[in-house]
Residue, then its C-alpha position, 0 to 999 in steps of 0.5 A: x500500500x502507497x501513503x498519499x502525497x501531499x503538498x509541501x513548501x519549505x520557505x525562509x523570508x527570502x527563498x523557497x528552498x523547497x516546493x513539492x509533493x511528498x509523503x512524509x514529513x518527521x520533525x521535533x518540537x518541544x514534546x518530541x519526535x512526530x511525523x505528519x502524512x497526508x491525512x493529518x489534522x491541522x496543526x501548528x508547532x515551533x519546530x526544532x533540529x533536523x525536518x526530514x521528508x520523503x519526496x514523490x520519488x521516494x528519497x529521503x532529504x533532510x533539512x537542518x531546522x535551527x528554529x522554524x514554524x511548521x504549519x499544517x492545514x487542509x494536507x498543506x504543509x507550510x515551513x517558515x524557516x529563521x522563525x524568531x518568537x517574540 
């Protein structure tokens, strides 16, 4: 059985480093490790270390995160990378 695919797009303030299709994504915020696919809820969260996903041709690519927000709505996934709370 193939995990659907769904929309990601990895951006700082001045590029998109990443738009495409994927079937996976595992990051870490404050609680721990979790994993998001294309049937999540909505759901925002700081995000902390490492972001790794599966893109549409099955490779694993990982993205340093030093501090970002990712924010997860209608099987979109949207990641502000440099995010600085105030």
């Amino acid at each position: 059985m193939s995990t659907a695919l769904f929309q990601l797009t990895i951006r700082t303030r001045d590029a998109i480093l990443y738009n495409g299709k994927v079937s996976t994504i595992t990051s870490e915020n404050e609680k721990g490790i979790f994993s998001i696919l294309s049937t999540h809820e909505n759901f925002l969260s700081i995000l902390k270390n490492n972001l790794t996903f599966v893109d549409e041709e099955g490779s694993k690519r990982q993205v340093f995160v030093e501090r970002g927000l990712m924010r997860v709505a209608e099987g979109v996934a949207v990641v502000f990378l440099g995010f600085k709370p105030t």
